[in-house]
C-alpha positions in Angstrom: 103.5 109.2 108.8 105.6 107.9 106.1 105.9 109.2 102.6 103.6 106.1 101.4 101.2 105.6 104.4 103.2 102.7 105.7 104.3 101.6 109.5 107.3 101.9 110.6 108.3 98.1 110.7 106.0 97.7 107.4 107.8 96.5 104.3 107.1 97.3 100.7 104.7 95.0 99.0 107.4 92.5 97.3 106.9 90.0 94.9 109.5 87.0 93.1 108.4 86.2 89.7 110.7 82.5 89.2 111.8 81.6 85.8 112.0 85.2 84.8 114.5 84.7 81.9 113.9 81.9 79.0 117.6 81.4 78.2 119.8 81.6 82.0 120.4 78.6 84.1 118.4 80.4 86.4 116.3 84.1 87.4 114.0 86.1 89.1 112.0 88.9 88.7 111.9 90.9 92.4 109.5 93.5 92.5 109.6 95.7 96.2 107.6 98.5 95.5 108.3 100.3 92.7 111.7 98.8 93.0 112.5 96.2 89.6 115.7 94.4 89.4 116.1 91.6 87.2 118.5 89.1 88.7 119.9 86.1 86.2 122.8 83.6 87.2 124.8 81.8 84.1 127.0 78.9 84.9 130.3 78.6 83.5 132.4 75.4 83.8 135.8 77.2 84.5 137.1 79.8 87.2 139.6 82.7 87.6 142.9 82.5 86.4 143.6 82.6 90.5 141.8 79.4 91.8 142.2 77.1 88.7 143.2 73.7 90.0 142.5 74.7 93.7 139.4 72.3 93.4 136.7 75.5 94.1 134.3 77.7 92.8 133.2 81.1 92.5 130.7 83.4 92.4 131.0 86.9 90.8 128.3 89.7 90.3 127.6 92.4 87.5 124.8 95.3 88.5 123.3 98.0 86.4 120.6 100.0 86.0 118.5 100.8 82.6 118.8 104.3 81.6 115.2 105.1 82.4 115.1 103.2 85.5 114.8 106.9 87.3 112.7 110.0 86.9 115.7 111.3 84.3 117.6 109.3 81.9 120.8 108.2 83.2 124.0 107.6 80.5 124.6 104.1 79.8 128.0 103.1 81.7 129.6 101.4 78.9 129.3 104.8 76.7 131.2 106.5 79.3 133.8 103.5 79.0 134.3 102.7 82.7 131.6 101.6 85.6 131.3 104.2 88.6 132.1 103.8 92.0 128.7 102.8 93.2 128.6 100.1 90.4 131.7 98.3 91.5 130.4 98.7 95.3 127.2 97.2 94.6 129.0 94.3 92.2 131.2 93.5 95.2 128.5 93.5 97.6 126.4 91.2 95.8 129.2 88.8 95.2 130.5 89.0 98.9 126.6 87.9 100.2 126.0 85.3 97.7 129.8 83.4 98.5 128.6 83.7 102.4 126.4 81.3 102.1 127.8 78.4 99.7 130.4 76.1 100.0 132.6 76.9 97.3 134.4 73.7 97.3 131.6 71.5 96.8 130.4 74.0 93.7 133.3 72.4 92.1 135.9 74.3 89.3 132.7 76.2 88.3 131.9 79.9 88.2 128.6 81.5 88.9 127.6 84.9 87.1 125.2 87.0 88.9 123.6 89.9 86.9 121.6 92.0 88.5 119.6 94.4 85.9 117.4 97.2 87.8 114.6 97.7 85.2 113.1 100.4 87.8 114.9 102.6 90.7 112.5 103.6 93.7 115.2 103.0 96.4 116.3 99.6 97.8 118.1 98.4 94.3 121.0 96.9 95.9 119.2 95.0 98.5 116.5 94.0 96.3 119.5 92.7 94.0 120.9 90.5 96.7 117.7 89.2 97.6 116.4 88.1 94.4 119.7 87.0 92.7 119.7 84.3 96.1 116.5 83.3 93.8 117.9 83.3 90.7 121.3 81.4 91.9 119.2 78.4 94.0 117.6 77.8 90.4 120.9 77.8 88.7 122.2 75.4 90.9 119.2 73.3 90.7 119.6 73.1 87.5 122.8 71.9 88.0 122.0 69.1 90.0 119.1 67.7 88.1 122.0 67.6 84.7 123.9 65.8 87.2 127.1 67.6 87.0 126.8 68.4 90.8 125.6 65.7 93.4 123.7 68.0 95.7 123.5 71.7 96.5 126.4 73.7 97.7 123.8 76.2 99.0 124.0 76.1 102.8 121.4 79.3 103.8 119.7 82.0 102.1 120.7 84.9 102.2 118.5 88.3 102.1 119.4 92.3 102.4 117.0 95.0 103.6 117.6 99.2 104.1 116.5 100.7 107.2 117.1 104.0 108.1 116.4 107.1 110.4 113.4 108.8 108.7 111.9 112.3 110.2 113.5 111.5 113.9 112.5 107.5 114.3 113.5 104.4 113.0 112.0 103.5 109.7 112.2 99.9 107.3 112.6 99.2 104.0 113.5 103.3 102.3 112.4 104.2 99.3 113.7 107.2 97.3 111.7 109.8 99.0 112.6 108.8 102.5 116.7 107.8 101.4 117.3 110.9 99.9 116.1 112.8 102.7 117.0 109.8 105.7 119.2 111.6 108.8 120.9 108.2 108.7 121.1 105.6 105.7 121.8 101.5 106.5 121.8 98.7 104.4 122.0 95.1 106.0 122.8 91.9 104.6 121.6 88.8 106.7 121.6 85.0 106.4 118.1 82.9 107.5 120.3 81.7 110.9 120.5 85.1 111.6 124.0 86.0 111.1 125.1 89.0 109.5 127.2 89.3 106.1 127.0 93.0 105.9 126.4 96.1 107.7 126.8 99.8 106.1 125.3 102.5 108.1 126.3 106.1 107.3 124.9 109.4 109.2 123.9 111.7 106.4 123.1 114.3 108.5 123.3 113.9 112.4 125.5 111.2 114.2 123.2 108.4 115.7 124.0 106.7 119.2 123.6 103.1 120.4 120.4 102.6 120.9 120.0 104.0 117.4 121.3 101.2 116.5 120.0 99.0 118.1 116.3 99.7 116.7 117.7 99.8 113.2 119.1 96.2 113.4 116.2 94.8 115.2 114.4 96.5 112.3 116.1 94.8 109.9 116.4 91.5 111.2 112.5 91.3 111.2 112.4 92.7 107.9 115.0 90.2 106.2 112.5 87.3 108.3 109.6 88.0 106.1 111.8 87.8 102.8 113.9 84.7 103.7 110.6 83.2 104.0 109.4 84.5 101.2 113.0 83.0 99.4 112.5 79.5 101.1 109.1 79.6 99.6 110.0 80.1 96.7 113.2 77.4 96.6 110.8 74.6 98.1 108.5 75.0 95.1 110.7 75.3 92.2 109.2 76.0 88.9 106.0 77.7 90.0 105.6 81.1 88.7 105.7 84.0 91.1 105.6 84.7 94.9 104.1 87.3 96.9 104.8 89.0 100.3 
């Protein structure tokens, strides 16, 4: 039995509030569990230094989490004067999955910034970022395209992330902090709705796990990220309503 009384295969109850932030070209509010991360996008008609006049976009991410977003109140990264390791891990990350699935040329000599605020930590924050800034970026862009500064959408797949993990001996989906901090092996997976994968990062905490391992953990996973790029094609089909629920 798991920590919460859920199946194996059984994500956390997840829910996409649209619209999330008055002022950003686009956002989302993703709710998995007890898991809340604000996601915004903000378009900016310029790029990097490194791909001005090169005729393509780009799409760059910031993460953090409030200080009482856990149990304990955590320093605020700018007071220490630098981000930490995991902070610039998870930025890339969320960058890396987001410019997977867009054609960067057809964005145009525009950048896209991804901010991904986790109101609320109960495991999952850096896939629940990924998933719901794919949210918050289709909006942007749609936003975009109804200005008319862009004649369709770049956008070529969604794009979702899930944990799964070896919990007490088996197999488990979707972590959260009781069963990561205590998971024999720790995976996070970053999937497209074709099925192909943008990321894999599986460690063994504590004993080394074999192929067939593995193998449950991605099949796991891949019926996991199903259910929420379903959830994200719900919610991109029917622009400007309110919230979504899985």
């Amino acid at each position: 039995m798991r920590s919460d009384g859920r199946a194996p295969d059984e994500l956390r109850s997840v829910k996409i509030t649209t619209g999330y932030i008055k002022h950003a070209e686009g956002s989302a509010l993703i709710e998995v569990g007890d898991t809340r991360v604000a996601c915004t996008v903000s378009v900016e008609e310029r790029v990097p230094p490194f791909l001005k006049g090169k005729g393509e976009g780009w799409i760059t991410a910031e993460y953090g989490m409030l200080p009482r977003a856990t149990s304990t109140r955590s320093q605020r990264e700018v007071t220490k004067g630098r981000a930490s390791g995991r902070t610039h891990e998870i930025q890339r990350l969320v960058g890396r999955s987001l410019r997977a699935i867009v054609d960067l040329r057809a964005l145009g000599e525009r950048t896209l910034w991804v901010d991904c605020d986790v109101i609320q930590a109960d495991g999952g924050t850096r896939t629940a970022a990924i998933t719901g800034s794919f949210i918050a970026m289709a909006d942007a862009i749609g936003t975009v395209v109804k200005a008319g500064s862009l004649p369709s959408t770049p956008v070529r797949d969604c794009v979702a992330a899930i944990s799964v993990g070896i919990v007490g001996g088996a197999p488990a989906l979707d972590l959260n902090y009781v069963e990561d901090s205590t998971a024999e092996v720790d995976m996070n997976i970053v999937m497209t709705g074709a099925g192909a994968f943008v990321e894999v990062q599986g460690t063994a905490e504590q004993t080394p796990f074999g192929r067939d391992s593995l193998a449950a953990m991605l099949a796991l996973a891949e019926r996991g990220i199903g259910r929420l790029i379903a959830l994200q094609r719900r919610a991109v089909d029917a622009r400007g309503e309110a919230s979504f629920v899985l």
